[in-house]
ZAVOVEX-820438 format. One record per residue (C-alpha): residue number from 1; residue in one letter; y negated, x, z. Coordinates in steps of 0.5 Angstrom, whole numbers. Layout:
BEGIN
- NUM|A|Y|X|Z;
...
REM end
This chain:
BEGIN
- 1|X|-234|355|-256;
- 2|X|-241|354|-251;
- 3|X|-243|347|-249;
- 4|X|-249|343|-252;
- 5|X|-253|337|-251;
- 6|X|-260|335|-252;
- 7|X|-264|329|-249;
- 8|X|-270|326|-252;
- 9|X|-272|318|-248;
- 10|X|-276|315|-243;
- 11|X|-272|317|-237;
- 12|X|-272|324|-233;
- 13|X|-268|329|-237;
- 14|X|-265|333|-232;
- 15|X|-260|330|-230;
- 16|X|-258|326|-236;
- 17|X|-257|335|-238;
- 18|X|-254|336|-232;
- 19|X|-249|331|-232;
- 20|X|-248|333|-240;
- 21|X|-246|340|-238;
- 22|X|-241|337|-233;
- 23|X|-237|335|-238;
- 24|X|-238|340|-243;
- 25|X|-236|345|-238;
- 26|X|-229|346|-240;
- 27|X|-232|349|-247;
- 28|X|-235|355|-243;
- 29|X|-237|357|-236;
- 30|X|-239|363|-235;
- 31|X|-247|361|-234;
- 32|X|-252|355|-235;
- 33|X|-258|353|-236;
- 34|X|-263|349|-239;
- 35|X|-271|348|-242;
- 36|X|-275|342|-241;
- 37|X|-282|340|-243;
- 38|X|-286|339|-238;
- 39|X|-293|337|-238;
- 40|X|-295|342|-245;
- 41|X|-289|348|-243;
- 42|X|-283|349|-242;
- 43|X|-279|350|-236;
- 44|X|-274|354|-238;
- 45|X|-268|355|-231;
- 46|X|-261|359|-233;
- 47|X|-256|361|-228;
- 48|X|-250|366|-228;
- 49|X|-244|362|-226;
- 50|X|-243|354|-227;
- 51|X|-247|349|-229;
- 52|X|-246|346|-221;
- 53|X|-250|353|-219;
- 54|X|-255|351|-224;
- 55|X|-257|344|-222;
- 56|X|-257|347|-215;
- 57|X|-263|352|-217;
- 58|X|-266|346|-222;
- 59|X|-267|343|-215;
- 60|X|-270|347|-212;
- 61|X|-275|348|-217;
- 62|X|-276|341|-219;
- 63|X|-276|341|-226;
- 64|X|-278|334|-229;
- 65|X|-280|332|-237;
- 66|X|-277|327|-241;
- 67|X|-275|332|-247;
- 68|X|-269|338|-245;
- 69|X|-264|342|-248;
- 70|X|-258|345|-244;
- 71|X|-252|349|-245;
- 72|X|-246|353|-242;
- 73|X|-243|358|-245;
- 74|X|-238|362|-246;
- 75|X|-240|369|-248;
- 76|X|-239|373|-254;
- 77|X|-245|377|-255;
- 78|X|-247|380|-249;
- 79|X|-244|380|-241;
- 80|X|-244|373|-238;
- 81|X|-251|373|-234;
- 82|X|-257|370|-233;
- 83|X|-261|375|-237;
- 84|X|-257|373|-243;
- 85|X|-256|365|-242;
- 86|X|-258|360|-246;
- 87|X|-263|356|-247;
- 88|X|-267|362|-251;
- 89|X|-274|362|-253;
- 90|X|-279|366|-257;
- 91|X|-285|371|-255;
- 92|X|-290|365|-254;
- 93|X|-285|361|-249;
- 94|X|-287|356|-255;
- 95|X|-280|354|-257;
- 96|X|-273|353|-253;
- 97|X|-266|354|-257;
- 98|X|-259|353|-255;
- 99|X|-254|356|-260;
- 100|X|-245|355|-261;
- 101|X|-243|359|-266;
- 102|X|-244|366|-268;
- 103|X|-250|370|-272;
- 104|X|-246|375|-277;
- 105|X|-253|377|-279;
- 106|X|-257|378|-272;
- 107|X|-258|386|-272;
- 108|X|-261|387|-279;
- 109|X|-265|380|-277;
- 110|X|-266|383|-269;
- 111|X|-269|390|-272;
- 112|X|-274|386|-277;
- 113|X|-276|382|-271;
- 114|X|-277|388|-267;
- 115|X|-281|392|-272;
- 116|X|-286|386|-272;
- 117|X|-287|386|-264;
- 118|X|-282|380|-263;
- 119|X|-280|382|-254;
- 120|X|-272|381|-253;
- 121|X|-270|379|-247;
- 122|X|-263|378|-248;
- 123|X|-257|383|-251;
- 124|X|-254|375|-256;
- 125|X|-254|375|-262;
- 126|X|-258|367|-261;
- 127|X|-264|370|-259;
- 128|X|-266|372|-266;
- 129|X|-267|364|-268;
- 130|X|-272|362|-262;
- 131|X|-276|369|-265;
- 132|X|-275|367|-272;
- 133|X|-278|360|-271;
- 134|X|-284|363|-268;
- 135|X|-285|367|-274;
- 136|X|-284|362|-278;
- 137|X|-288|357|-274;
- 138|X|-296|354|-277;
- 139|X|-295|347|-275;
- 140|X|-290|345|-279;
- 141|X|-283|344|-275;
- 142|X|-280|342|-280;
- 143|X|-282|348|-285;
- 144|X|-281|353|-280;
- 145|X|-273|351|-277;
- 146|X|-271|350|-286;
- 147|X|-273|357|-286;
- 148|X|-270|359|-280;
- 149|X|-264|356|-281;
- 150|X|-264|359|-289;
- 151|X|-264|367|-287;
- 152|X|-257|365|-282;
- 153|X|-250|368|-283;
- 154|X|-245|366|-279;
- 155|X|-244|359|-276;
- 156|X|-247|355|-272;
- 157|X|-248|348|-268;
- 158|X|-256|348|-265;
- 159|X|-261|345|-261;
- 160|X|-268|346|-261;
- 161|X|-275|344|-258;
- 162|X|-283|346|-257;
- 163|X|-287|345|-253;
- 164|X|-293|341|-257;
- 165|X|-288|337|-261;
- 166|X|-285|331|-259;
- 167|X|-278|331|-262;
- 168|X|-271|334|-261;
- 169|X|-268|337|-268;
- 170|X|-261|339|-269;
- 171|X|-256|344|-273;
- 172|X|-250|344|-275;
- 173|X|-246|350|-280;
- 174|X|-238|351|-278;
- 175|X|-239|349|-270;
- 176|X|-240|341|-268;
- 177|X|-245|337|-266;
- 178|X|-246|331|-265;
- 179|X|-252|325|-265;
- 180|X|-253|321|-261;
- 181|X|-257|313|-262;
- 182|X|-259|310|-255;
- 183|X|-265|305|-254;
- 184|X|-271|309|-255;
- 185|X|-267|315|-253;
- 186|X|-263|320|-258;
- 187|X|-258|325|-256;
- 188|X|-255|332|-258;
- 189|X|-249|334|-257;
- 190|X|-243|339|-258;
- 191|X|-237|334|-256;
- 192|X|-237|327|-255;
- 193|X|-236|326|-248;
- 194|X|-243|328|-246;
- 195|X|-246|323|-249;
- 196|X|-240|317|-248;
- 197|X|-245|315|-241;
- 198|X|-250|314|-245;
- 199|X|-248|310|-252;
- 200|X|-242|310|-257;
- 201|X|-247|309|-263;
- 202|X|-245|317|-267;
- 203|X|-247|321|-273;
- 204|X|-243|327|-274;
- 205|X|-246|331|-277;
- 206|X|-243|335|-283;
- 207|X|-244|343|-285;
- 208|X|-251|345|-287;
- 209|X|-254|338|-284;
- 210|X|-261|338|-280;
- 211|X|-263|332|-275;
- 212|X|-269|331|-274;
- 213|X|-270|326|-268;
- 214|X|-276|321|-264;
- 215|X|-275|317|-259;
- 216|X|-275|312|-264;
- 217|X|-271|314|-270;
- 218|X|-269|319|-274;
- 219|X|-269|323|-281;
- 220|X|-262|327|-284;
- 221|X|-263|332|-288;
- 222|X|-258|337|-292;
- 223|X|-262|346|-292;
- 224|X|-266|343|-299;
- 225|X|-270|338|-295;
- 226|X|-266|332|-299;
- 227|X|-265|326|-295;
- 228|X|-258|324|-292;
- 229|X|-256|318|-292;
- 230|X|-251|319|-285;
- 231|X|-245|314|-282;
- 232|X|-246|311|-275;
- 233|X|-239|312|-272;
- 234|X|-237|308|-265;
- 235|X|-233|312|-260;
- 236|X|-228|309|-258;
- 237|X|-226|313|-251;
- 238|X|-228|311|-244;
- 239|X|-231|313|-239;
- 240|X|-225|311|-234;
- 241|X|-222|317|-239;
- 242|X|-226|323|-238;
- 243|X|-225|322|-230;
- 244|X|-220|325|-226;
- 245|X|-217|319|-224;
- 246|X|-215|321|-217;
- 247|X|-212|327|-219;
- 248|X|-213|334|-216;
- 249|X|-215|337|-224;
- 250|X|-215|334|-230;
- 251|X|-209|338|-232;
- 252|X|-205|334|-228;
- 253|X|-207|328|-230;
- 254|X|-206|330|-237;
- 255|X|-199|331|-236;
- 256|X|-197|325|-232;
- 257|X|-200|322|-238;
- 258|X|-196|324|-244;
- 259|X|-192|318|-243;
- 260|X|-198|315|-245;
- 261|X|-201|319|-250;
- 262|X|-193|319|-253;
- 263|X|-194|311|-254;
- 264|X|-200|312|-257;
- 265|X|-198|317|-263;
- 266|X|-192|312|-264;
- 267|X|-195|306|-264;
- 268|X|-195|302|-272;
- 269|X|-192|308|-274;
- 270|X|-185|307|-272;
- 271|X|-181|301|-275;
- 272|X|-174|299|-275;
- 273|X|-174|299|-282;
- 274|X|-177|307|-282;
- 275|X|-184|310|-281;
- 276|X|-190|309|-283;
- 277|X|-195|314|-284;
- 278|X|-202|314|-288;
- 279|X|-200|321|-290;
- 280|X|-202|322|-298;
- 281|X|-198|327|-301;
- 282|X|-194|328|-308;
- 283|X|-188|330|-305;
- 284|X|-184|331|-311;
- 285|X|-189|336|-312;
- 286|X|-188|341|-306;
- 287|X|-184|346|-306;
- 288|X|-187|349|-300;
- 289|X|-190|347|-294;
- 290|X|-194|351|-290;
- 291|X|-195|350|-283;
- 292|X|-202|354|-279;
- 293|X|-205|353|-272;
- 294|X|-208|357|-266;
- 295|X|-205|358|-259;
- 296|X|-201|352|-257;
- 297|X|-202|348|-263;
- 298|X|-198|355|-267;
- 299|X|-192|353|-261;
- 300|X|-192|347|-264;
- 301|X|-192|348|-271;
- 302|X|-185|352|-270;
- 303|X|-182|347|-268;
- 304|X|-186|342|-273;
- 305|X|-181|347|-278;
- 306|X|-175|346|-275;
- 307|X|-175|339|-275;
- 308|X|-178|339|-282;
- 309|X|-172|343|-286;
- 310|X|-167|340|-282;
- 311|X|-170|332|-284;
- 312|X|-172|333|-291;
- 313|X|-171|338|-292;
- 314|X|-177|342|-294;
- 315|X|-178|350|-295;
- 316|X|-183|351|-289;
- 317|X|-187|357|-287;
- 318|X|-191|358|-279;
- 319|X|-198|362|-280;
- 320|X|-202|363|-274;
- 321|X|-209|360|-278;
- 322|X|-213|367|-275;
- 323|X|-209|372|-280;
- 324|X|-208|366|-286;
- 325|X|-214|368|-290;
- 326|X|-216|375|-289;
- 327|X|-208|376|-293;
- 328|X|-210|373|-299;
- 329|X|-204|368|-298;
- 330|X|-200|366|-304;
- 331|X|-202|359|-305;
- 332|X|-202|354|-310;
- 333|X|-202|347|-312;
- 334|X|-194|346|-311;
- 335|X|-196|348|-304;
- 336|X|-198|344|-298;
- 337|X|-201|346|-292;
- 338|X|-201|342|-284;
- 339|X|-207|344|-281;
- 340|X|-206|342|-273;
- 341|X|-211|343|-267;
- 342|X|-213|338|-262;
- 343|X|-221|339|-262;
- 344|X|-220|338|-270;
- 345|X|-225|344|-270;
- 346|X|-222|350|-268;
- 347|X|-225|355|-272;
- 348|X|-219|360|-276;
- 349|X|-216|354|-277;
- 350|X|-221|351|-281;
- 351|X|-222|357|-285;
- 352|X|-214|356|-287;
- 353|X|-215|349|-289;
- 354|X|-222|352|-294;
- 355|X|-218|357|-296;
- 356|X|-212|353|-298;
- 357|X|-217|347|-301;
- 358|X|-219|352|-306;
- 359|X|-214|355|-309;
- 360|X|-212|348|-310;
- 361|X|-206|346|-304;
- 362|X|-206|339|-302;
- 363|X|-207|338|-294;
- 364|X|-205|335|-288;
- 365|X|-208|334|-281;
- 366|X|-205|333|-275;
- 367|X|-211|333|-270;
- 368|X|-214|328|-264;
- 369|X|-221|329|-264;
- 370|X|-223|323|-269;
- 371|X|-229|325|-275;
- 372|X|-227|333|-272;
- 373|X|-229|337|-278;
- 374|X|-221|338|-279;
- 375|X|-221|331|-280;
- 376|X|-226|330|-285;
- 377|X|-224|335|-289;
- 378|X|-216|334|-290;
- 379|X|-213|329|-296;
- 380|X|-210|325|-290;
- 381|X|-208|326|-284;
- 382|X|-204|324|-278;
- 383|X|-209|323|-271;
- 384|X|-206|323|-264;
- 385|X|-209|318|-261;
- 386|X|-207|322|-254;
- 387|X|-214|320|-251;
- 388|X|-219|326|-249;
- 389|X|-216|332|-246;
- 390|X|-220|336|-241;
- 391|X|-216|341|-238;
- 392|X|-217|348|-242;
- 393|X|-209|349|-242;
- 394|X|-206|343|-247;
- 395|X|-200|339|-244;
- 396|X|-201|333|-248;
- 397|X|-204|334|-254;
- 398|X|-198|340|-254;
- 399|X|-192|334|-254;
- 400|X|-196|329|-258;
- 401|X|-197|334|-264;
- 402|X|-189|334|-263;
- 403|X|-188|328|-263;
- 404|X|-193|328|-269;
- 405|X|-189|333|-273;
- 406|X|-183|329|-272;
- 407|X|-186|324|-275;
- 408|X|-188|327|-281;
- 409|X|-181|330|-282;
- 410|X|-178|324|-281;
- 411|X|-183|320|-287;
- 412|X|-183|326|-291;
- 413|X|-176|325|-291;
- 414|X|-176|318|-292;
- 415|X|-181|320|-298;
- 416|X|-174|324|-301;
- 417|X|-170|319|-301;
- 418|X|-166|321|-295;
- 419|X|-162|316|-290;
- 420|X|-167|316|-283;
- 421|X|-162|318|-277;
- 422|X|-162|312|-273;
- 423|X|-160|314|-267;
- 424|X|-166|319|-268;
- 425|X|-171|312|-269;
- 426|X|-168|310|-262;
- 427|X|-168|316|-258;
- 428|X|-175|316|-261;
- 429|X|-177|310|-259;
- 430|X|-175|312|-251;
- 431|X|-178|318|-251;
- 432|X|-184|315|-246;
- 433|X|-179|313|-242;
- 434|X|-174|320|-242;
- 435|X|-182|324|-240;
- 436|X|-183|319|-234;
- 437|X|-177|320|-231;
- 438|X|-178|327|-231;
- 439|X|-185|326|-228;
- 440|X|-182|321|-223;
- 441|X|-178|327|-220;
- 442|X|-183|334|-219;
- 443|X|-181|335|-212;
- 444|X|-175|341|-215;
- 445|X|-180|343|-219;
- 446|X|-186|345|-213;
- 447|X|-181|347|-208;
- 448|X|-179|353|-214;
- 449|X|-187|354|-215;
- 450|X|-187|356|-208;
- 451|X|-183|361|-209;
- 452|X|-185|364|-216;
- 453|X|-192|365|-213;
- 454|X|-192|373|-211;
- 455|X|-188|375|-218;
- 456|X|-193|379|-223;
- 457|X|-188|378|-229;
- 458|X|-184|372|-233;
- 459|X|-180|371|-237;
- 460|X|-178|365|-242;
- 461|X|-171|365|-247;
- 462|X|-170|360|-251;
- 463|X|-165|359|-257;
- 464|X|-167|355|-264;
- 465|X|-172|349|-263;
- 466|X|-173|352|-255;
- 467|X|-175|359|-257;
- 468|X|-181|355|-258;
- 469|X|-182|352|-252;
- 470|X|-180|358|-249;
- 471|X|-187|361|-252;
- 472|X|-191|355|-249;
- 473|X|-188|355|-242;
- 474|X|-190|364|-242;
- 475|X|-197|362|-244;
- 476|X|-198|356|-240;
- 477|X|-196|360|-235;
- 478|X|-201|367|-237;
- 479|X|-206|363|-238;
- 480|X|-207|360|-231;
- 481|X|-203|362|-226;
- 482|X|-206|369|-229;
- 483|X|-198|372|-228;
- 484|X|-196|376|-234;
- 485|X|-190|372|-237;
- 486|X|-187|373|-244;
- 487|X|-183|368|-248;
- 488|X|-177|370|-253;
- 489|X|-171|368|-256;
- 490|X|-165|370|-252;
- 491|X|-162|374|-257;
- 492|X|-168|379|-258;
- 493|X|-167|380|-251;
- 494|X|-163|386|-252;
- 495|X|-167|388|-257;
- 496|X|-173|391|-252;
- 497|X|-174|386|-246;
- 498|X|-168|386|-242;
- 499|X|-171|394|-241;
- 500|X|-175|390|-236;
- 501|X|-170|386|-231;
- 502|X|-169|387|-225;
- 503|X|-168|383|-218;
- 504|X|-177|383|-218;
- 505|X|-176|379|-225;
- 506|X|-175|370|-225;
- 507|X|-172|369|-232;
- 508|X|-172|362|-234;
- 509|X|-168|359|-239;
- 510|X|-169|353|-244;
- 511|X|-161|352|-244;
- 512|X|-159|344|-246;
- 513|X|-152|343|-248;
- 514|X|-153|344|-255;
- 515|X|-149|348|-261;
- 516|X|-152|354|-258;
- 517|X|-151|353|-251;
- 518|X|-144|358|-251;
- 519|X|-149|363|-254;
- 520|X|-154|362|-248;
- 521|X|-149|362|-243;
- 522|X|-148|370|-245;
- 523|X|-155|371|-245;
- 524|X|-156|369|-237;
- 525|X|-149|373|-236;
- 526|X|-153|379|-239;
- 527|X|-159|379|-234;
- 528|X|-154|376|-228;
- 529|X|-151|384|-229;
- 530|X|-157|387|-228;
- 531|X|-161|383|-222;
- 532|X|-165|378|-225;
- 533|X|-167|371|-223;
- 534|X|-165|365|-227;
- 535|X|-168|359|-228;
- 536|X|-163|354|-232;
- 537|X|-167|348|-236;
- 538|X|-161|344|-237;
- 539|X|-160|336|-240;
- 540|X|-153|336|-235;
- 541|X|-149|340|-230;
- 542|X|-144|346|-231;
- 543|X|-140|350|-226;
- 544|X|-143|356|-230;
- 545|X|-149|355|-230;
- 546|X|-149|354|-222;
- 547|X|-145|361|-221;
- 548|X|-151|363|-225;
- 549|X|-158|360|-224;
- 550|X|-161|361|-217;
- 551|X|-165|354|-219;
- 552|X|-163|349|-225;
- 553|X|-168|343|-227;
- 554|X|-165|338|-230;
- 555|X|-168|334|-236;
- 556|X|-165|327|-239;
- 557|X|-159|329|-244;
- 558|X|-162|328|-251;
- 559|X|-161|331|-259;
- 560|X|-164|337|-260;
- 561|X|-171|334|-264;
- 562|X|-173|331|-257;
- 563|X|-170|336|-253;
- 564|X|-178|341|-253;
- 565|X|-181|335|-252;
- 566|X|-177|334|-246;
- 567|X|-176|341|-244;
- 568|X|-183|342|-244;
- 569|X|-185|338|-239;
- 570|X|-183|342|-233;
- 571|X|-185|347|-235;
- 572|X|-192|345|-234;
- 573|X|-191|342|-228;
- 574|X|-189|349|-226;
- 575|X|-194|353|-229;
- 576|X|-199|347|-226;
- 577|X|-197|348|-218;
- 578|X|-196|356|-219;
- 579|X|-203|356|-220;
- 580|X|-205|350|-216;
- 581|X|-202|354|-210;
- 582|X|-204|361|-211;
- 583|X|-212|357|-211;
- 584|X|-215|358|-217;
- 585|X|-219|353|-222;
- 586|X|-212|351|-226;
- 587|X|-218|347|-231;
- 588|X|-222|353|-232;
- 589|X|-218|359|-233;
- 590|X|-222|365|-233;
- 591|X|-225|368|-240;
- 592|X|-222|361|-243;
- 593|X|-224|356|-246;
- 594|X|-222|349|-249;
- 595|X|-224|349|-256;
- 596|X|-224|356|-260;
- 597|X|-229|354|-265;
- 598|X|-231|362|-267;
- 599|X|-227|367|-270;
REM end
């Protein structure tokens, strides 16, 4: 979950690091560092805070070479301080290292280093690899990081230099990295939009793969020394992609490009004579689907089964991919499993997708990183297309990968023969235009946030395919405005959550005129009794909702498959100009990161 990024060339490395971690720093944020060689030693700088507080201190110190590792990082093994930032280095400051991932086995490794005189200086698990390079170290780099990386358990993406050798070597196992190819120049890093400024030539690498780079060339090679013969990749994101654009934060520029993001996972898939999708699956096989993801991706995973039994008519189950392998599923060659994840790296959610691959289900993913690890490791797949999203809380990977699972209901519908819903196709085909009208019109929506912003709870209802919604509406919200919310479908309101209505407490409502909208209406009815605070998400007016709601937004009217996507929307704007006005980092939410590639 930390940022990594490595140079290795002819130009001041400083600054390519510094620029590097800048748009690694959505992956973590709690400390910085970086280590450069200079002149045969390493100058090692670390600070506590973010990477803008480490380039201060570089300043200061003018640290210069041609050959650097850096890293932001979120912790996992030790407070987030100095002592414990990365870059790591061993006893005799010869080797520098920067680490993502977790090392399951440090302790045992740690209490062997200590009892031959290795000095800690940090409470990571990171830390034992810079001291088990120097055990292993004779002169040949080569033999000392295989040894290194073959006494590991766990995961990692990792970096390393020395201080005598003019080389840059990267590592990879269940965490990504990347190589970069420029002009008597390489690069390393943990996301691609580090390296974009510099070049779109890319490796990535696999699991268990090693790279060793010169300015000139480099050398792939698996953990038995074997030669790997890697594919070069272009990037085809732009820099115009990675900036803000004019936009406060990128979270707000990624909502008012879903739009655009919604265009880019309809396009060439849906035709007036149905969909085409590259998805390869023995549909007469399955009799089940199964559906995992994380966070947001779960959400919209919930609502992917909805539009799945309804269209085609497929049994369909949700797991949250963090409990999926630790029950020992029920899973087997008649099954299929969805994988979601925007990053394509999401630790638990890979770990679902082995653990299905191995008892023998056929596998799908819906991700929009293109050669994610999730994209390389399922059969087929669909990729969003949305662009890069920045911002840690998702907003359009969330109503791209709804409309994605649309999709995919609709093409396993087809697959069965089924007749395709057409006035569906055509909604499907103005659901850009629907989003961009409910952009057009955000002044209602801050005008509410205004008033929501010295409230301590929430709480978010929702029936059928908006219960969902209401989940994702209660986490955008936690997750950056820090006020507590909770999401439910309404019934089970009174199953416990209805205990804590009173005059301090907003309720909002996900209600478009669909078949259960008279049940909602009882719903509101029932916290209106006791005091609470109604906000109405509604697709038309209605005299009781008036009577009921101090505040109603109104979306566009539309079928109950697009109405999630539709109702989402002002509900992250809401969440948006909430954490906006109360002043705080709405793109790095505290203890978040954007991309959970740890267990």
């Amino acid at each position: 979950m930390c940022g990594i990024i490595g140079y290795l060339g002819f130009r001041d490395a400083t600054p390519v690091l510094l620029e590097g971690l800048q748009r690694l720093e959505y992956r973590g944020y709690d400390s910085a560092g970086l280590a450069i060689v200079t002149k045969g030693a390493l100058s090692v700088c670390k600070q506590k805070g973010r990477v803008a507080d480490l380039e201060r201190e570089t300043k200061q110190q003018s640290i210069t070479g041609t050959q650097g590792i850096a890293h932001t990082r979120w912790a996992t093994h030790g407070a987030p301080n100095e002592q414990n930032a990365h870059p790591h280095s061993d006893c005799s400051n010869s080797f520098a290292v920067v680490h993502n991932g977790i090392i399951e086995n440090y302790a045992p490794l740690k209490a062997m280093l200590f009892k031959e005189g290795h000095t800690f200086r940090s409470e990571t698990d990171s830390e034992v690899i810079a001291h088990l390079l120097e055990k292993f170290y004779t002169g040949d780099m080569e033999k000392a990081v295989m040894r290194t990386l073959g006494c590991l358990e766990g995961t990692f993406g990792l970096a390393l230099i020395h201080k005598d050798s003019p080389s840059l070597i990267a590592a990879r196992r269940g965490s990504p990295l990347i190589v970069g190819i420029g002009e008597q120049e390489m690069l390393v890093a943990s996301d691609a939009a580090a390296l974009l400024p510099h070049t779109r030539q890319v490796i990535y690498l696999k699991d268990d793969e090693v790279a060793f780079l010169n300015r000139e060339q480099y050398s792939i090679k698996n953990l038995k020394g074997e030669v790997v013969d890697p594919s070069i990749e272009e990037l085809k994101w732009t820099l115009q992609a990675l900036e803000k654009g004019g936009y406060k934060h990128f979270m707000l520029k990624e909502i008012f490009e879903q739009p655009a993001a919604l265009s880019n996972v309809l396009r060439g898939r849906l035709t007036r004579t149905g969909i085409t999708l590259s998805v390869r699956l023995d549909v007469a096989k399955i009799q089940r689907l199964i559906l995992t993801a994380c966070g947001t991706s779960w959400h919209s995973a919930l609502i992917g089964k909805h539009f799945i039994e309804s269209l085609a008519g497929i049994p369909t189950e949700v797991d949250y991919a963090s409990e999926f392998r630790y029950r020992n599923p029920l899973i087997n060659e008649s099954d299929a499993l969805v994988v979601i994840s925007q990053s394509g790296e999401t630790a638990d959610t890979l770990a679902a997708l082995r653990e299905a691959k191995a008892k023998g289900a056929q596998t799908v993913g819906i991700v929009n990183v293109v050669g994610s690890s999730i994209a390389r490791e399922v059969a087929s797949g669909v990729y969003l297309h949305a662009g890069p999203e920045i911002g840690v809380a998702s907003t359009k990977a969330f109503t791209s990968q709804m409309t994605a699972l649309l999709l995919f209901a609709l093409h396993l519908a087809q697959q069965r023969k089924k007749e395709l819903p057409r006035d569906l196709l055509h909604e499907l085909v103005c659901a850009p235009a629907l989003v961009n009208h409910i952009l057009s019109e955000t002044g209602s929506i801050k005008e509410l946030a205004s008033s929501f912003i010295h409230h301590d709870h929430a709480l978010y209802l929702g029936r059928g395919v908006n219960f969902p919604v209401a989940l994702e509406g209660a986490l955008k919200l936690k997750e950056i405005s820090y006020i507590h919310a909770e999401g439910y479908p309404a019934a089970e309101m009174k199953h416990g959550p209805i205990a804590l209505i009173d005059e301090h407490m907003p309720v909002i409502f996900v209600a478009p005129q669909d078949r259960y909208f008279e049940k909602i209406v009882s719903n509101m009815q029932e916290v209106k009794a006791r005091g609470g605070r109604i906000i109405a998400v509604t697709d038309s007016e209605d005299e009781r909702l008036a009577t009921l709601a101090s505040d109603i937004i109104i979306i566009p009217s539309c079928s109950e498959y697009l109405s999630p996507l539709l109702a989402a929307i002002p509900l992250q704007l809401l969440a948006y100009y909430v954490a906006d006005m109360k002043g705080l980092d709405v793109d790095k939410p505290r203890n978040l990161a954007k991309s959970v590639t740890v267990e």
